[in-house]
N, C-alpha and C positions, 0 to 999 in steps of 0.2 A: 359621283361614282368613282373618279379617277382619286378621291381621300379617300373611301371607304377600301380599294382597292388595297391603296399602301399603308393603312392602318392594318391591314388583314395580312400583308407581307411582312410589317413590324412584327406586329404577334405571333406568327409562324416564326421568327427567326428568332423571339425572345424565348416560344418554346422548345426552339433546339439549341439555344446556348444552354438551356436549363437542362439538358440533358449530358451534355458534355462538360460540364463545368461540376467540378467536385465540390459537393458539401462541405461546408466549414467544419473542421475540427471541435472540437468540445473548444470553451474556454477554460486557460486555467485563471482563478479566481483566489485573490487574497483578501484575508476579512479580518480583524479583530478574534482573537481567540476566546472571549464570550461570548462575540455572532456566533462565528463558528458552531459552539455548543448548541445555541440557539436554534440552529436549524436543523438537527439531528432530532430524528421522527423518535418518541419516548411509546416504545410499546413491553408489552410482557417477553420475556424473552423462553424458547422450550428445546431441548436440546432432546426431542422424542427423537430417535431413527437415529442420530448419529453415528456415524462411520468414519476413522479420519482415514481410510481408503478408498473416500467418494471426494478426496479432492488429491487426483494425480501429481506425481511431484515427488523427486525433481525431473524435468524435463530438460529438453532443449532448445525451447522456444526461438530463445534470443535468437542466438546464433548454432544450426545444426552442425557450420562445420568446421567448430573450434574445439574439437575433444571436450568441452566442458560440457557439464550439466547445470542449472542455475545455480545450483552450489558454487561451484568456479566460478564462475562469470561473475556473480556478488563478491564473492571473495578476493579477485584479481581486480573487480571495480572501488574496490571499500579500502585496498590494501596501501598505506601509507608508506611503504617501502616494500615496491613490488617485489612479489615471490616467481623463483626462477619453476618454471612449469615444463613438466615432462611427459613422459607417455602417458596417455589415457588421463590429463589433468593432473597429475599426481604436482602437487604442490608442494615446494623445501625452501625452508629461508622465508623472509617476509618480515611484515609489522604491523599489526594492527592495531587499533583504538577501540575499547570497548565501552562505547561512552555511556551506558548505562551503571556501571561500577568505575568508571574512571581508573580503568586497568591497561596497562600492553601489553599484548600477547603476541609472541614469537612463532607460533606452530598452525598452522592451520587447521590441526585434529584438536586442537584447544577449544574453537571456536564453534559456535552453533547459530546456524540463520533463525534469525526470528522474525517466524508473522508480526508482526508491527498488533495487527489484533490477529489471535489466534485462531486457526481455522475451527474451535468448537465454539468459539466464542459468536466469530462471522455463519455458523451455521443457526447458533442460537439466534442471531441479529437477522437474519434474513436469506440465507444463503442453501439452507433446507428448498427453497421453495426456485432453485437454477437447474440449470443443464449444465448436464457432467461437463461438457466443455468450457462451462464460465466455470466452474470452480475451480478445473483445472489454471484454467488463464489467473485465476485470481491467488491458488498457490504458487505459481510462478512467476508474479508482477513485478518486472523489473521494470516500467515503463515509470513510476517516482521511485529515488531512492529509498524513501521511508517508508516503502512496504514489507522491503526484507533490511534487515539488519544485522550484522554480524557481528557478536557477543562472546563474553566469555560462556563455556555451556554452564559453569555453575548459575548464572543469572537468569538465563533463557528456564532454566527447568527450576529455579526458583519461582520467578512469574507462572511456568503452566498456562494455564487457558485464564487467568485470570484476570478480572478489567481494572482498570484506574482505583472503583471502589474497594478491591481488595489487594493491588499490589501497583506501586511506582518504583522503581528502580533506587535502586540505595545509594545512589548520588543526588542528594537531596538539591544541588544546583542544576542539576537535568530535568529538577520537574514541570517547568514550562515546555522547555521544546518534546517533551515524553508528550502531553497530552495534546501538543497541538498536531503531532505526530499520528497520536492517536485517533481523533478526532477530522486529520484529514484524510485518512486510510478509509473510517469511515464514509464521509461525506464520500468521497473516490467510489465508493463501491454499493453507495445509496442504504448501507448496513442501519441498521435501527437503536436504539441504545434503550434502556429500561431504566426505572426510576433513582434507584441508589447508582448508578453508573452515571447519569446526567448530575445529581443533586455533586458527585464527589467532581466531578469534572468543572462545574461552576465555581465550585470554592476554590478547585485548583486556581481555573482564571482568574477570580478574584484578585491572586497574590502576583500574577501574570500582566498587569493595563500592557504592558511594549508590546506581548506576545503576540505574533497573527498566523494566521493558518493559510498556506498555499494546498489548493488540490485541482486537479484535474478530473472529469469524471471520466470513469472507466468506459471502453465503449462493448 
């Protein structure tokens, strides 16, 4: 009686750690940039409904109360010689690295943030089917760097909404970490990829054995 008793006190006191005791985080997880590919779900991809005013942005998520919008805040995080910031974000002076054209840009109105995958792209892949509020969360993910990127805007609107199989950046030595980029943003956001977008991302790896893919999944 007197075991069954403190077996029934364990277990009461294992179910109230479990109540106070915070959930693990996601893991972040690093694989091979062929895994990688490998596990991104191959389905038909349909861009029916599309809005890109059904994914809010820019906000202020990060931080409400540093005058920035995530515009700033990537841009003050990305900036290889920080730029002196004034009312209302206003940005002068700075240095940036556009490593998709392997350019440096001086100006801040030079530069354009890029969805790593474009929000009609991620609507095509799976993002049609959220609440307003995770898309919002997912145009503003500053939680891995390589969700937004900050670029020259000729490159950013070169790319457009399109994927690996139709557009890599014109730094032909960028194309490994481009798709592993790619590829994590996806896996991050559980996004789907379709058949010429997988077949061009495998050849990528091919040319890629060092390359690996860090992502965190989004919560």
């Amino acid at each position: 009686m007197r075991c069954a008793a403190l077996r029934g006190l364990a277990a009461a006191a294992l179910a109230l750690l479990s109540l106070t005791v915070p959930a693990p985080a996601h893991a972040v997880e690093t694989l091979p940039l062929a895994e990688a590919v490998a596990r991104l779900p191959v389905e038909a991809e349909s861009r029916d409904g599309y809005d890109r005013d059904a994914f809010r942005h820019w906000n202020s998520r990060d931080d409400p109360d540093d005058g920035c919008n995530t515009r700033g805040e990537v841009l003050l995080a990305e900036a290889v010689e920080p730029p002196t910031v004034g009312p209302r974000c206003r940005l002068s002076g700075g240095r940036w690295w556009s490593y998709y054209d392997q350019v440096w840009v001086t100006s801040a109105s030079g530069l354009d943030l890029d969805h790593m995958v474009p929000l009609a792209e991620s609507w095509d892949s799976g993002a049609s089917a959220w609440t307003a509020q995770r898309r919002e969360a997912y145009a503003n993910d500053q939680g891995v760097d390589a969700s937004l990127v900050a670029v020259t805007a000729r490159s950013n609107r070169c790319k457009a909404d399109q994927d690996p199989a139709e557009w890599l950046p014109p730094a032909a030595e960028v194309h490994c970490r481009y798709a592993a980029e790619w590829v994590g943003a996806k896996l991050r956001w559980s996004l789907a990829a379709d058949e010429t977008e997988v077949t061009a991302l495998r050849e990528t790896a091919a040319d890629c054995p060092e390359q690996t893919v860090t992502y965190e999944p989004a919560t």
